[in-house]
C-alpha positions as CSV (number, residue, x, y, z in Angstrom):
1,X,62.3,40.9,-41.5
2,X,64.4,43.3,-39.1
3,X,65.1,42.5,-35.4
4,X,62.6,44.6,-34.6
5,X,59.7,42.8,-36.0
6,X,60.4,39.8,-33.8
7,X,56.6,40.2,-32.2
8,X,58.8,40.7,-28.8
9,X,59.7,38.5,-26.1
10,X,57.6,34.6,-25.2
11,X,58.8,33.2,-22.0
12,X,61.3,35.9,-20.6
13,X,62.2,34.8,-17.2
14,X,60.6,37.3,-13.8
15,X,61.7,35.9,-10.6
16,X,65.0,37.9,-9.8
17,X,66.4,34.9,-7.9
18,X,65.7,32.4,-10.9
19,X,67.5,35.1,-13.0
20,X,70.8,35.1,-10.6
21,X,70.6,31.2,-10.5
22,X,70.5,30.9,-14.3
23,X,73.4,33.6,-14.6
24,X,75.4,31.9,-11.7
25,X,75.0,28.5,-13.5
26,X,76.9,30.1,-16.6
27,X,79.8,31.5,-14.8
28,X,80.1,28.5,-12.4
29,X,84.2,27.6,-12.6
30,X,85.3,30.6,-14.9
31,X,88.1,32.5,-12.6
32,X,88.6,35.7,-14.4
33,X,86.8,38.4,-13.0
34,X,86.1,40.3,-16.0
35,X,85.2,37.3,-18.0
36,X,82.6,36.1,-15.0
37,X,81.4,39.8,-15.1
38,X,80.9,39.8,-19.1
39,X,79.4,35.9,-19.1
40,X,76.8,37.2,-16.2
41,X,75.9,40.1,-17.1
42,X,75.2,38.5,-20.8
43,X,73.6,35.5,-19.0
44,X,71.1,37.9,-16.8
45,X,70.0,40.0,-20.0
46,X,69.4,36.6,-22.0
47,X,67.2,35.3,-19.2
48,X,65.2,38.7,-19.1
49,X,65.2,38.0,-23.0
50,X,63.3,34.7,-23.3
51,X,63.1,33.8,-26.9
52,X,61.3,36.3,-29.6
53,X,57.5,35.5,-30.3
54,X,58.8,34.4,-34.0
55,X,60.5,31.6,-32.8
56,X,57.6,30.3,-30.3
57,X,55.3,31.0,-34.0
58,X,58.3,29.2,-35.9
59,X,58.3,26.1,-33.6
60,X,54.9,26.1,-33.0
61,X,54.8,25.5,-37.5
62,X,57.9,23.3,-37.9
63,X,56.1,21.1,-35.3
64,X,53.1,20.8,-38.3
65,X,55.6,21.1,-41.3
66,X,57.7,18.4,-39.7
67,X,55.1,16.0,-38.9
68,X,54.2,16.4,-42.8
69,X,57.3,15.8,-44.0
70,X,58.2,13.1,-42.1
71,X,54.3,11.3,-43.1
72,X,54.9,11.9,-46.4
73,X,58.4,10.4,-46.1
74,X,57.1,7.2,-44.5
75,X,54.5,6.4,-46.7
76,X,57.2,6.6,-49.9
77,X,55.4,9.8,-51.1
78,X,58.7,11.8,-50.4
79,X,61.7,11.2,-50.4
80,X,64.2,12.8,-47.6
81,X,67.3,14.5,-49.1
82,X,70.4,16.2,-47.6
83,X,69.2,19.4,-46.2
84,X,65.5,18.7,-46.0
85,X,65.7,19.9,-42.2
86,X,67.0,23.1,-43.0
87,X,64.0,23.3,-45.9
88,X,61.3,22.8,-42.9
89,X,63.3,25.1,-40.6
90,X,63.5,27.8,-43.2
91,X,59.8,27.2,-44.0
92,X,59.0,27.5,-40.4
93,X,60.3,30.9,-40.4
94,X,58.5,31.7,-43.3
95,X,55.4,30.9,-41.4
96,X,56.0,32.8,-38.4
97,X,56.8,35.4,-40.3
98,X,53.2,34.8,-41.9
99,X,51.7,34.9,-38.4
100,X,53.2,38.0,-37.2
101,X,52.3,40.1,-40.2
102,X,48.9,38.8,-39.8
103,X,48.9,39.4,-36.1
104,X,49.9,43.0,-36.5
105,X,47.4,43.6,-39.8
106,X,49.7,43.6,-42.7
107,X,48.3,40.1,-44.4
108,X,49.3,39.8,-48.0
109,X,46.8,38.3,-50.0
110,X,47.3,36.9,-53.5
């Protein structure tokens, strides 16, 4: 998937002064000029950002896969190895990815 088929922004932030305060949080004690003008200016586009609607759909199924896993795991049906987290992160993607081509029409069935 490119970064363009993200499904766009979930909780960008509006207020202008919430967007100075978060950006003046992430400079606060950095000296340099330059650097506090780079580290704000990157702070201010990442609070207009928010996170992408894939990763609201991929928390919104790790929360399911995880709960899975971790039932499944407690009742001796599975057991946990090294790098099962990064299994139900990856599948979470796989999901969201799921949802947005559903959302946008492309379902593939089969």
């Amino acid at each position: 998937m490119s970064k363009a088929e993200t499904g766009g922004t979930a909780y960008p932030m509006q207020d202008p002064q919430a967007i100075h305060a978060y950006a003046a949080a992430r400079i606060e004690g950095i000296t340099d000029p330059a650097e506090r003008d780079r580290l704000y200016t990157l702070a201010r586009a990442e609070a207009v950002t928010g996170m992408t609607l894939r990763d609201r759909f991929a928390v919104d199924a790790m929360r399911i896969h995880l709960a899975e896993h971790l039932h499944a795991a407690a009742s001796k049906e599975l057991d946990l190895e090294p790098g099962w987290r990064d299994f139900v992160a990856d599948n979470a993607y796989l999901m969201a990815d799921a949802m947005l081509r559903a959302r946008s029409g492309e379902v593939q069935h089969g």
